[in-house]
N, C-alpha and C positions, 0 to 999 in steps of 0.2 A: 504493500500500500504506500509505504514511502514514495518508492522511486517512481510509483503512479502518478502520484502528488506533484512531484516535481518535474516530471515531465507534462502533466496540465497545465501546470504554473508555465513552464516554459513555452507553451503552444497559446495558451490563452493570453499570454503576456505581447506576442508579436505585432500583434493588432494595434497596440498604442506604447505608450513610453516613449523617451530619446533617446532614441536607440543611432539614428540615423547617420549625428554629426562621428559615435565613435568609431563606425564601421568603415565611414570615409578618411580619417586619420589613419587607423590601422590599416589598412587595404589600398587606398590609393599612392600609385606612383607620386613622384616628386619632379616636379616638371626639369626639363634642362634649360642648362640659360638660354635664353632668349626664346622659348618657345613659347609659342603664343597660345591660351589657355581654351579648349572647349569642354563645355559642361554636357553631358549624357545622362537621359534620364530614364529608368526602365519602372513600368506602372507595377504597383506593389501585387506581383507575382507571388511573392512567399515574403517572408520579415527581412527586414533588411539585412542582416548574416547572412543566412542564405542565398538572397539574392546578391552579393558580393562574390560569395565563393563560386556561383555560378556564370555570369556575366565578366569580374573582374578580368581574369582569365581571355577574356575574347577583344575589351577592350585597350589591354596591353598590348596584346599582338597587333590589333591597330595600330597603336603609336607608336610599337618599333619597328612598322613599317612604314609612315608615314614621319619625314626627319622635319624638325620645326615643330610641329605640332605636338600640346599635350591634351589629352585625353580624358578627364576626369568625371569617373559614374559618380552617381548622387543616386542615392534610393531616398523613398518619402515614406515616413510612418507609418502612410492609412491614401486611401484614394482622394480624400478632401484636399491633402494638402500635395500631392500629385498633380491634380488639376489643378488648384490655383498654380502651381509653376508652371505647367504646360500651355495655360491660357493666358499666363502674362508676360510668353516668349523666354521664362529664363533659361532652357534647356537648347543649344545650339542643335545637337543631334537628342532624339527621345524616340522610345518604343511604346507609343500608347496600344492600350484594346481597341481593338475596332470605333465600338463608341466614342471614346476618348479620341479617337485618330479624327473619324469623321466633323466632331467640333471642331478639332483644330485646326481646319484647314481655313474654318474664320477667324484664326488666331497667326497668321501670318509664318503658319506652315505649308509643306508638300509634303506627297508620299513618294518615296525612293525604292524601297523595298517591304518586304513581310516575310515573316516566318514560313517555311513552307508547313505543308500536312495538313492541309485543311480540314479532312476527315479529324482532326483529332479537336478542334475548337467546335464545343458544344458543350452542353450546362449537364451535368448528372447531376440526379437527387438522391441521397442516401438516406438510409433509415439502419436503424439497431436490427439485426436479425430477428434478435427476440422483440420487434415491438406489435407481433401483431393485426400492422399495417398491412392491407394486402390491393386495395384498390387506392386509386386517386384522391378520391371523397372520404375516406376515410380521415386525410387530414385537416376535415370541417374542426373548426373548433381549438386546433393544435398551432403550437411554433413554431414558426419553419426560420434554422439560419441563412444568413447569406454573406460572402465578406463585405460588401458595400452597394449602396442604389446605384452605384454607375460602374458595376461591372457586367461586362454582357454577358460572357458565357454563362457566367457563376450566378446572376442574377436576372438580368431580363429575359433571357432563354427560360431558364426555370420557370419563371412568372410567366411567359405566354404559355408553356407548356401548359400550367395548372389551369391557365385561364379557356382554354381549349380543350380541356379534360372536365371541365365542370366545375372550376373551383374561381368565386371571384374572390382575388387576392386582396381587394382593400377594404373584405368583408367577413369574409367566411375565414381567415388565418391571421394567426399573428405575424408580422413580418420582424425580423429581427437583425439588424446589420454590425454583425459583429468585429469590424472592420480588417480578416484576414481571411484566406482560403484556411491555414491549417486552425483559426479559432471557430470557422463554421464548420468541419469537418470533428474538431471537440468536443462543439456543443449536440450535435448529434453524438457522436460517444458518449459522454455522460450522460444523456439522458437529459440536457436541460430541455433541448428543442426535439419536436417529433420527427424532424427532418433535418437535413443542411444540404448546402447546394456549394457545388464547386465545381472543376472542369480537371479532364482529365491528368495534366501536368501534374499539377500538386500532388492531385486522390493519388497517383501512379508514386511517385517520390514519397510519398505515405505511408503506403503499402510494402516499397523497399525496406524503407529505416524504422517501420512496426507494426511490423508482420501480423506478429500476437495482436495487437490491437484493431487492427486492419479487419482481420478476422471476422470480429463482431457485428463490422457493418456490410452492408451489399450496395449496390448499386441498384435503386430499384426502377428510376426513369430517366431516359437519355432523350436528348432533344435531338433535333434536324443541326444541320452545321451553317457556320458563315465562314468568309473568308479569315486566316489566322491572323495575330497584332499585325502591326505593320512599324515600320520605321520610315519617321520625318524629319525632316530637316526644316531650320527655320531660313527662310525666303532669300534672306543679305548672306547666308553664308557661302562662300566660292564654290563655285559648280564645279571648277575643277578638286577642290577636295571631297564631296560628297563624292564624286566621280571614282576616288581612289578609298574614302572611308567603304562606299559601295563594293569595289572590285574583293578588297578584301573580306569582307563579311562574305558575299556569293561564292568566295573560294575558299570557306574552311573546308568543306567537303572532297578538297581536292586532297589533301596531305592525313596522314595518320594526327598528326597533331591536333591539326584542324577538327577531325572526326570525333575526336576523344575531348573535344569541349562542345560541339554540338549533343554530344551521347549525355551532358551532364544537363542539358538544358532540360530534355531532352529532345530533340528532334532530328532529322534528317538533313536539312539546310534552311538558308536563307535564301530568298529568290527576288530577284525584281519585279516593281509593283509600280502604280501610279494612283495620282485621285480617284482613275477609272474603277479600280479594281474593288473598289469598297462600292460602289451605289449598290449592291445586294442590300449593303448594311442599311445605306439610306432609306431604303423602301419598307429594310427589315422595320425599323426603327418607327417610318413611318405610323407602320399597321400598328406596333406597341402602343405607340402614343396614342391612336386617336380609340385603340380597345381594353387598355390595362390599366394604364395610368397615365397621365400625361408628362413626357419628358420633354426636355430640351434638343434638338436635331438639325 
C-alpha cells in the first residue's frame, strides 16, 4: 500500500505544481556563444519529466545539427497555460493537438509538419474491470475524467462519442478535468471517476511502466480518428530554418538513432503537413461545437 501511495501521489501530482521551470534547468542544453535562442513548445502530453526525457533527446539533435542556433523545449504545467503561450506567439517552433494547432493559425502561426500514425490519434475510455459498467448509458449519473476541455483526442473525441451513444455530456455526467493524461487514467484506477478518457500514447506508456496496475483497467470505447498533432512555426521565423528544423525531424526515421527516439515517443515518424491537412479537424470541430458544447474554432 505504501509504494501504491506514492506512486498516486506521483501520477496525480503531474497535472499541477512547478514543476516546469526545474525540468528546463536540468534538461536543457546551454546555448553556445552567439547563438541565437528558439523557444519549443510541446502540449502537455505527459508531466513535464517525462515529456523532457522524451522530446529532449530529439530537440538536441536539432541543434547539433543546425550550427548558430539554440534550441530550447519548454513544457507547461496543464493545457491553460500551454495555450496562453501558444496564442500569444511565445513558442518560435511548438507541437500543439490538433485543436490547439487549428486556433493557432489565428495566432500568427503555420503548419510545417505532424506526427505520423494517424490510426493511433483517437480518445479511448476506460473503466475499472470490476466496475460493472457494461453499456454507454450506464454512465448516467457517474464521473467521467479527462486531462483538460481542450484536449481533442482525450477529450472532445470522448465527449462526441458519449454524445452519439446517448449520453448528453452537460447533463447526464459529471465532467471532471483533471489537468493530465496519467491523472485521468488514476482517477479511473482508484475509483474516484467511473470512467477516464485518454489516447493511446500515454494509456500504451502506462501499461509499459505498470503493468500490474494496467491490468485493472480495459479499454472499453475507442473513437473514429483525426489527423495526429502537428508542428508550427511562428510566421517571422526564417523559412530557411524551419526548412532545415523540418528536414531533420522527417529524417529521424532514417538512422538507428533517429528510430530509437521516435520508439520512445512512441511512433513511427514525423511527416510533412500544411494548414490543408487539419480542415478534417475544422469540420470535426465544427459539428462538436454546434452539438456538445460550444467551443472556440
Amino acid at each position: 500500500m505504501y509504494r501504491w501511495g506514492l506512486l498516486l501521489a506521483a501520477l496525480l501530482l503531474t497535472g499541477c505544481g512547478k514543476q516546469e521551470e526545474t525540468y528546463q534547468a536540468q534538461l536543457s542544453q546551454t546555448p553556445a556563444d552567439n547563438a541565437k535562442e528558439y523557444v519549443v513548445g510541446i502540449h502537455p502530453l505527459h508531466n513535464p519529466k517525462r515529456l523532457f526525457e522524451i522530446y529532449q533527446p530529439i530537440i538536441s539533435h536539432i541543434e547539433q545539427n543546425i550550427p548558430g542556433a539554440h534550441f530550447k523545449l519548454e513544457a507547461s504545467r496543464n493545457y491553460e497555460e500551454f495555450d496562453k503561450k501558444l496564442y500569444s506567439g511565445h513558442f518560435d517552433f511548438a507541437m500543439p493537438n490538433p485543436y490547439q494547432t487549428v486556433l493557432s493559425l489565428k495566432h500568427g502561426y503555420r503548419v510545417f509538419g505532424k506526427m505520423g500514425d494517424d490510426k493511433n490519434f483517437r480518445g479511448i475510455i476506460l473503466v475499472r474491470k470490476d466496475s460493472g459498467i457494461r453499456t454507454v448509458r450506464d454512465l448516467k449519473g457517474k464521473k467521467i475524467a479527462y486531462p483538460a476541455a481542450t484536449a481533442l483526442a482525450a477529450t472532445l473525441m470522448p465527449q462526441y462519442y458519449l454524445h452519439t451513444h446517448g449520453i448528453d455530456v452537460n447533463r447526464d455526467i459529471e465532467n471532471l478535468y483533471v489537468g493530465s493524461q496519467e491523472s485521468s487514467i488514476m482517477n479511473v484506477l482508484r475509483g474516484h471517476t467511473a470512467a477516464g478518457a485518454t489516447w493511446p500514447l500515454p494509456w500504451n506508456t502506462f501499461t509499459q511502466e505498470h503493468p500490474d496496475l494496467a491490468a485493472q483497467l480495459e479499454i472499453k470505447w475507442q473513437t473514429e480518428t483525426l489527423p495526429n498533432n502537428a508542428w508550427v512555426v511562428r510566421a517571422d521565423i526564417p523559412t530557411e530554418l524551419t526548412a532545415r528544423f523540418a528536414a531533420l525531424l522527417f529524417g529521424l526515421n532514417a538512422s538507428p538513432a533517429g528510430l530509437d527516439m521516435l520508439a520512445h515517443v512512441p511512433i513511427s515518424k514525423f511527416e510533412p503537413a500544411s494548414n490543408e491537412s487539419y480542415q478534417p479537424v475544422r469540420e470535426y470541430l465544427k459539428v462538436f461545437s454546434a452539438t456538445v458544447r460550444p467551443i472556440d474554432y
